[in-house]
C-alpha positions in Angstrom: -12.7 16.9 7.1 -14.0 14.3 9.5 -11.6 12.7 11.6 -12.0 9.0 12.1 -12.7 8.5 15.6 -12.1 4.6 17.2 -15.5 3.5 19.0 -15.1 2.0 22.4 -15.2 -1.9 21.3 -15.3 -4.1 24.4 -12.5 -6.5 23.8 -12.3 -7.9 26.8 -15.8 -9.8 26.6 -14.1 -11.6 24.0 -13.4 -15.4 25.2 -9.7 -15.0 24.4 -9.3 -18.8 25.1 -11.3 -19.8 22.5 -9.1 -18.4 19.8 -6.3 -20.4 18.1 -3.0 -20.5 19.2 0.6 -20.5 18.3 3.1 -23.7 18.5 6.4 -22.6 19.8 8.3 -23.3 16.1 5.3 -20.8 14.6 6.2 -18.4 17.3 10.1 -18.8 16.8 9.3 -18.4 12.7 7.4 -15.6 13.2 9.6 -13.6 15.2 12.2 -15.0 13.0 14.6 -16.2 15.8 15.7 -19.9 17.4 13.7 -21.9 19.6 16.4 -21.0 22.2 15.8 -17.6 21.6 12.3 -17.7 21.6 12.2 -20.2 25.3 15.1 -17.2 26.8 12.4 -14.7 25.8 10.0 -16.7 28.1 12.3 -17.4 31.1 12.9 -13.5 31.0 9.4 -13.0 31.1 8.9 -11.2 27.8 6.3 -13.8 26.5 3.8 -16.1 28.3 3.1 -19.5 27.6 0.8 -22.3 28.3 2.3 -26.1 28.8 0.1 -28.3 27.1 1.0 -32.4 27.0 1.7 -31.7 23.2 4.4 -28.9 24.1 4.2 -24.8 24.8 1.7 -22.9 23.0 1.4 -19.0 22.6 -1.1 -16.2 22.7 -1.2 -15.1 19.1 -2.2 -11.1 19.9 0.2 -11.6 22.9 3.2 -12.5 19.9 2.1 -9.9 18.0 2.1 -7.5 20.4 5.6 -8.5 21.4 7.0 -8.4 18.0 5.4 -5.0 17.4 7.6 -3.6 20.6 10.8 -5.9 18.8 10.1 -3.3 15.4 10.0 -0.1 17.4 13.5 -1.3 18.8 16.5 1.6 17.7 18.7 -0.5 15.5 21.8 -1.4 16.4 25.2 0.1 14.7 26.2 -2.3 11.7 22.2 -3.9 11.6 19.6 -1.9 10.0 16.6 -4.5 11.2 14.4 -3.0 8.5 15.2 0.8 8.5 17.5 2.5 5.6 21.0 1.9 4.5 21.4 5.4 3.2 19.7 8.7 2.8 18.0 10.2 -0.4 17.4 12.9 -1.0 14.0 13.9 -2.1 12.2 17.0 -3.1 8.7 15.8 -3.1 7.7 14.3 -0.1 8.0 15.4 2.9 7.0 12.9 6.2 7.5 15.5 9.3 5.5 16.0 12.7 3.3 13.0 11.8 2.2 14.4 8.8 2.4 14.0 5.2 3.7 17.0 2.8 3.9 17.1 -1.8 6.2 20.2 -1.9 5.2 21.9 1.5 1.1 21.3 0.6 -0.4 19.0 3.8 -1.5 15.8 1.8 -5.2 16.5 4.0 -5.8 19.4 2.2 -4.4 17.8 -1.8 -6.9 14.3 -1.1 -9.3 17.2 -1.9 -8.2 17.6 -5.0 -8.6 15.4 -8.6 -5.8 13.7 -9.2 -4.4 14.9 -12.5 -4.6 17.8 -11.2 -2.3 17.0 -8.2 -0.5 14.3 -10.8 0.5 17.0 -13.5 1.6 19.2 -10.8 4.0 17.2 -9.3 5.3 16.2 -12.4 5.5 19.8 -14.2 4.9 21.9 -11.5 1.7 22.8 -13.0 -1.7 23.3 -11.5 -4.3 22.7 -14.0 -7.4 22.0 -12.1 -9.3 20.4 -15.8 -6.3 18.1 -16.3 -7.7 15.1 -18.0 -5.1 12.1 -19.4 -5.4 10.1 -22.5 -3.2 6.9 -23.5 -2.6 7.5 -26.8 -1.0 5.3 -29.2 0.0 1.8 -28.3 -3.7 1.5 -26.5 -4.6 -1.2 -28.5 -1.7 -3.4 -28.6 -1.8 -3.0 -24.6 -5.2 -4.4 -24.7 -3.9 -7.4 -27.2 -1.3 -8.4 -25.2 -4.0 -8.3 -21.7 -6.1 -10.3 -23.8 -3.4 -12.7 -24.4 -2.8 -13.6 -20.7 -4.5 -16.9 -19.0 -7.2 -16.4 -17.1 -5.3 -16.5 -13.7 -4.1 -13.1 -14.5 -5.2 -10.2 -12.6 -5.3 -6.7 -13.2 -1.9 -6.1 -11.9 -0.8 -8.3 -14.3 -2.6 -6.6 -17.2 -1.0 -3.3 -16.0 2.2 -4.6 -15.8 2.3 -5.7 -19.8 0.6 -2.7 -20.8 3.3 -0.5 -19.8 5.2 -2.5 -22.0 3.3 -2.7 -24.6 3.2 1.0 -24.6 6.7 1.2 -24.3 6.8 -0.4 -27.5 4.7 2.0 -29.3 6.4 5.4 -28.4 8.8 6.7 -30.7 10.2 9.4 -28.1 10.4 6.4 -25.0 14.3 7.0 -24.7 13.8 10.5 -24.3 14.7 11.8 -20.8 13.3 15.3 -21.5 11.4 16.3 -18.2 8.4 17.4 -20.8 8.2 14.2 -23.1 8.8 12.2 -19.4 5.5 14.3 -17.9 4.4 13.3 -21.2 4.7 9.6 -20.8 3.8 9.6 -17.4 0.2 10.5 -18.7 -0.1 8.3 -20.8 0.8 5.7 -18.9 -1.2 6.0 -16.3 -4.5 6.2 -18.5 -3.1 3.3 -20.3 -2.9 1.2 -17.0 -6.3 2.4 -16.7 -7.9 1.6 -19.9 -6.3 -2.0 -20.5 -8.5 -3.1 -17.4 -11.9 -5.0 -18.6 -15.0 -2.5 -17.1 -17.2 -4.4 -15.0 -19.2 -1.5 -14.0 -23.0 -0.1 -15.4 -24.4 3.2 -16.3 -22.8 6.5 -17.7 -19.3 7.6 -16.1 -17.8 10.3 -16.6 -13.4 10.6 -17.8 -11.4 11.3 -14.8 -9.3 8.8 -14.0 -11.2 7.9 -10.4 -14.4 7.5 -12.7 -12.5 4.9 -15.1 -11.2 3.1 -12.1 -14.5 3.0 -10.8 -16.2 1.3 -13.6 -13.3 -1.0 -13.8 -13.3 -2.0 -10.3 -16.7 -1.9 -9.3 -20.2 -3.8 -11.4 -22.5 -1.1 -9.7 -23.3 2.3 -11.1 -21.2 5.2 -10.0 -22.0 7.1 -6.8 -20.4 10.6 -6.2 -19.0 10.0 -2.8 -17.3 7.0 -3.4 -15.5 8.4 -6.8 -14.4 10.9 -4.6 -13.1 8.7 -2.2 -11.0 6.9 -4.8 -9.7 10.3 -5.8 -8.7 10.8 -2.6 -7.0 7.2 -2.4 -5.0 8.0 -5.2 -3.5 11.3 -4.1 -2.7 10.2 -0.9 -1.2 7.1 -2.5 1.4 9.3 -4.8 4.7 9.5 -3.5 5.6 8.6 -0.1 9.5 8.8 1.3 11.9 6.0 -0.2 9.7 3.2 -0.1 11.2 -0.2 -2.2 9.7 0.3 -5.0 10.6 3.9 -5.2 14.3 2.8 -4.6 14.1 0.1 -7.1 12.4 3.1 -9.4 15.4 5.5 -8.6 18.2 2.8 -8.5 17.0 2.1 -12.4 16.2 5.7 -13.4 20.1 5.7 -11.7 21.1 3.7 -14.6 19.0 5.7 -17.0 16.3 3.4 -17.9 13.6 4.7 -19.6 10.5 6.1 -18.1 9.0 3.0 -19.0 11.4 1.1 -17.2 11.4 3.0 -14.2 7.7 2.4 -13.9 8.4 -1.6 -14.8 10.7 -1.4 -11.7 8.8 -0.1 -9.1 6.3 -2.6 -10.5 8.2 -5.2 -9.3 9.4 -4.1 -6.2 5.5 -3.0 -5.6 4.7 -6.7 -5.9 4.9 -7.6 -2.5 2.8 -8.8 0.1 5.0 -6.1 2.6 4.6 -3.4 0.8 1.9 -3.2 -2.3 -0.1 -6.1 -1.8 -0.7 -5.7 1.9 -4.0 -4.3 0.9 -5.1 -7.5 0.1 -4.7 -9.5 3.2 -6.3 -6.0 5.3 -9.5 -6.4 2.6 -9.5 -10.3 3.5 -9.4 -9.8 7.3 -12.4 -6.6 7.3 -14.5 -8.8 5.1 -14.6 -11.6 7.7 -15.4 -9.0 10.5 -17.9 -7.6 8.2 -20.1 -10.9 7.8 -19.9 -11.3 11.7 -16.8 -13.1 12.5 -15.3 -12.0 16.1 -12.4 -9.3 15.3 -10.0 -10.8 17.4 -10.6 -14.7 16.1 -9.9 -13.2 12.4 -7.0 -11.2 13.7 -5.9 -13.9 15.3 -6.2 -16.4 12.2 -4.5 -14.0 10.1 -1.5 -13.9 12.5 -1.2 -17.7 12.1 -1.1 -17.3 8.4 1.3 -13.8 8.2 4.5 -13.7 7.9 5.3 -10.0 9.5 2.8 -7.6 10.9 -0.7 -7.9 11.0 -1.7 -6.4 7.7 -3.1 -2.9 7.5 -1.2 -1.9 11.0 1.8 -0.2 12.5 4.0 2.6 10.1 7.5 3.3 11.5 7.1 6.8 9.9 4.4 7.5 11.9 4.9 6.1 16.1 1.0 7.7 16.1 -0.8 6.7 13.1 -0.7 7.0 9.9 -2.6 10.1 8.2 -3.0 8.5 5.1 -5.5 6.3 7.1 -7.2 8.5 9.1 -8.1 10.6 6.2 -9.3 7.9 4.3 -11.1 6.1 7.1 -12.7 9.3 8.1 -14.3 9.8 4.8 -15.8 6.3 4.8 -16.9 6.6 8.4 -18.8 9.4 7.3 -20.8 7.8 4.8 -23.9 6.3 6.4 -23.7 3.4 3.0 -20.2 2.6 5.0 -21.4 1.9 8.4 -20.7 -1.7 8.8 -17.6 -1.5 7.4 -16.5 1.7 9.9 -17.9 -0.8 12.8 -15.4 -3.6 11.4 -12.2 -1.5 11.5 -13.5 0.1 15.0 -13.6 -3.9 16.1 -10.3 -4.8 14.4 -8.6 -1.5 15.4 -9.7 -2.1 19.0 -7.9 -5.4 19.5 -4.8 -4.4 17.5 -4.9 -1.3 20.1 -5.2 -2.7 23.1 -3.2 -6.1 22.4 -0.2 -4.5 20.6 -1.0 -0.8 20.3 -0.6 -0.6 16.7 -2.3 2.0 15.0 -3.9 1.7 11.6 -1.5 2.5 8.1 -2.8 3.3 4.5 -3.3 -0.4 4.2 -6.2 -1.2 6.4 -7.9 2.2 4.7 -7.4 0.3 1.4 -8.7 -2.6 2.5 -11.9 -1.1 4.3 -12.4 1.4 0.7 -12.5 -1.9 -1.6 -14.7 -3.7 0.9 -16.9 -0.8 1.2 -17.0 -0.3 -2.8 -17.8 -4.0 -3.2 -14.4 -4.3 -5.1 -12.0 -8.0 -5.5 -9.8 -8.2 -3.0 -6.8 -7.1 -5.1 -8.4 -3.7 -5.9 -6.3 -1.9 -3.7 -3.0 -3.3 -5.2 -4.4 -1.9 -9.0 -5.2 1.7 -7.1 -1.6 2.0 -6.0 0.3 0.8 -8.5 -1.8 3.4 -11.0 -1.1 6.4 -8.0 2.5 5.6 -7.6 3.3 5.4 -11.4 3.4 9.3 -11.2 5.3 9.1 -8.0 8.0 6.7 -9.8 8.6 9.5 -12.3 8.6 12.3 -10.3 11.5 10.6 -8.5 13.0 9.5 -11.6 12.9 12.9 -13.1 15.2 14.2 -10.1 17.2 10.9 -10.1 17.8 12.1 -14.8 19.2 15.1 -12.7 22.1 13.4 -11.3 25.5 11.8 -11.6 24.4 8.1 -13.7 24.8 5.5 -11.1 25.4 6.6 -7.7 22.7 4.5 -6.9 25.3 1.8 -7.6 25.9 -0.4 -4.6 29.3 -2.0 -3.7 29.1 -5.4 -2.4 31.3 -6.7 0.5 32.3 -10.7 0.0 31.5 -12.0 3.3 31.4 -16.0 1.6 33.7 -18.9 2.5 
């Protein structure tokens, strides 16, 4: 396993002056606090400013960095600021010293591994290293209704009515039988698959990485970069209680069907802070890739963010995300990849240095569809296919349970 390794980008030949900067109400709005908050932050010191005749202006990096140090905060009792309101538990996952763990196995040493094979273990607890998935019936009406859509769909979309349109077709889809659910879960995923228009040339072979590929990509297969989506999609599997996985358990809760557990977490995963982050990290690379300066895209996309630069900083992990540096490292170490491994060096290096973020599975998303010459929103189709079986293998635990415990009280708090 190569492990990616950050080259030493000189950031501070950058002209820093040159790049755009922040109004004091785009600073306030993206630290989400009060222009008297924001001004009491400066006379404390916490944040430079420049006084210009048209008012105060702000360093974007220099905001970011600031609001970085504002998320690593402990929260305060009665506030969660982000972090959990309550404790599942799980019996997949497992996020300790840094590292990620499916049922004790180090995710590094899985991301090796095709993922039905990994897929129909977690879900059945069996290894079966030829695994293949099939759709079955309801394939064709799932194509039908992706057909109907207007042309400003995207494949997320087409995913998203597939699953019901499978739904519709299985007699068994109220069964919550862990076998018919493993079942289901197969099927599904290949459906998601399948109901996507291929784009790419030349013979492929049936995994589920090789559909993908000819789906997301118009060139012919190469081996290393199949791989790499394989990879992608095992390390994109389950990962603690993230929304959508809450949204998955809090229906699965209720007993929802399998297909409604998936069309939850859908939903939830449809979300530029969580599964379409991808996107904006693929946006920013492919500007440092055609030779923008790093920290004048970084510093444009802070502008236009609302939250964290995308593709940095994971709560989970204070010193980077493995996800990433598994995924990065396998691109750096494709000589095909090189300018895209010297874009996340540059981009990594300012986000370093100004804020000391470190790179999350987002940025390795972003860098793997840029390097695959995939749309922007490839990364967004690869997760919502991984964490379909991640859904289910939380909502088979959750079919285990007392119905509804994931049922909230509220607490009227109105006039």
């Amino acid at each position: 396993m190569v492990n990616w390794i950050y080259t030493n980008v000189n950031v501070d030949r950058i002209n820093m002056d040159a790049l755009p900067r922040l109004t004091a109400e785009q600073t306030a709005e993206r630290l989400g606090v009060k222009l008297e908050t924001l001004y009491a932050y400066v006379a404390r010191g916490r944040l430079q400013r420049q006084r210009t005749v048209d008012g105060s202006t702000f360093d974007p990096l220099d905001v970011e960095r600031f609001a970085a140090s504002r998320r690593r905060r402990p929260a305060t009792p009665g506030h969660s600021e982000g972090r959990p309101l309550m404790v599942i538990e799980t019996r997949f996952a497992l996020i300790e010293d840094g590292e990620l763990f499916y049922r004790g196995r180090p995710v590094s040493e899985l991301a090796a591994e095709p993922f039905e094979t990994v897929a129909r273990w977690a879900l059945t607890g069996r290894w079966d290293a030829a695994a293949r998935f099939s759709p079955g019936a309801g394939l064709e009406a799932a194509r039908a209704a992706s057909a109907a859509l207007p042309a400003s769909a995207g494949d997320r979309d087409r995913q998203l009515v597939a699953v019901a349109a499978l739904a519709a077709a299985d007699p068994l889809r109220a069964s919550l039988d862990p076998d018919i659910v493993a079942s289901a879960a197969e099927r599904l995923v290949a459906g998601m698959v399948e109901v996507l228009p291929e784009r790419g040339a030349g013979p492929g072979g049936d995994s589920i990485a090789d559909r993908l590929h000819r789906r997301l990509v118009e060139a012919e297969p190469i081996a290393s970069d199949t791989a790499l989506l394989d990879a992608a999609l095992v390390l994109l599997l389950d990962h603690d209680i993230a929304i959508s996985t809450l949204a998955a358990r809090a229906a699965a809760s209720a007993r929802a069907t399998p297909y409604g557990v998936v069309v939850a977490g859908l939903g939830a995963l449809d979300s530029p802070l969580h599964g379409n982050a991808s996107r904006a990290a693929h946006r920013l690379l492919a500007r440092v890739v055609t030779g923008e300066e790093a920290a004048r895209a970084v510093a444009d996309t802070v502008l236009t963010a609302h939250g964290p630069v995308p593709g940095f900083g994971q709560p989970l992990y204070p010193e980077g995300d493995p996800r990433a540096r598994i995924l990065l490292g396998r691109l750096a170490a494709d000589p095909r990849h090189a300018r895209v491994a010297d874009a996340v060096d540059a981009v990594t290096a300012v986000m370093r240095d100004r804020t000391g973020a470190h790179p999350n599975v987002d940025l390795a998303l972003g860098a793997l569809t840029v390097a695959c010459g995939m749309r922007d929103d490839a990364g967004e189709v690869l997760f919502a296919t991984a964490r379909t079986v991640g859904w289910l293998v939380h909502a088979l635990d959750e079919y285990a349970q007392p119905p509804l415990r994931l049922r909230p009280v509220g607490r009227y708090v109105g006039d």
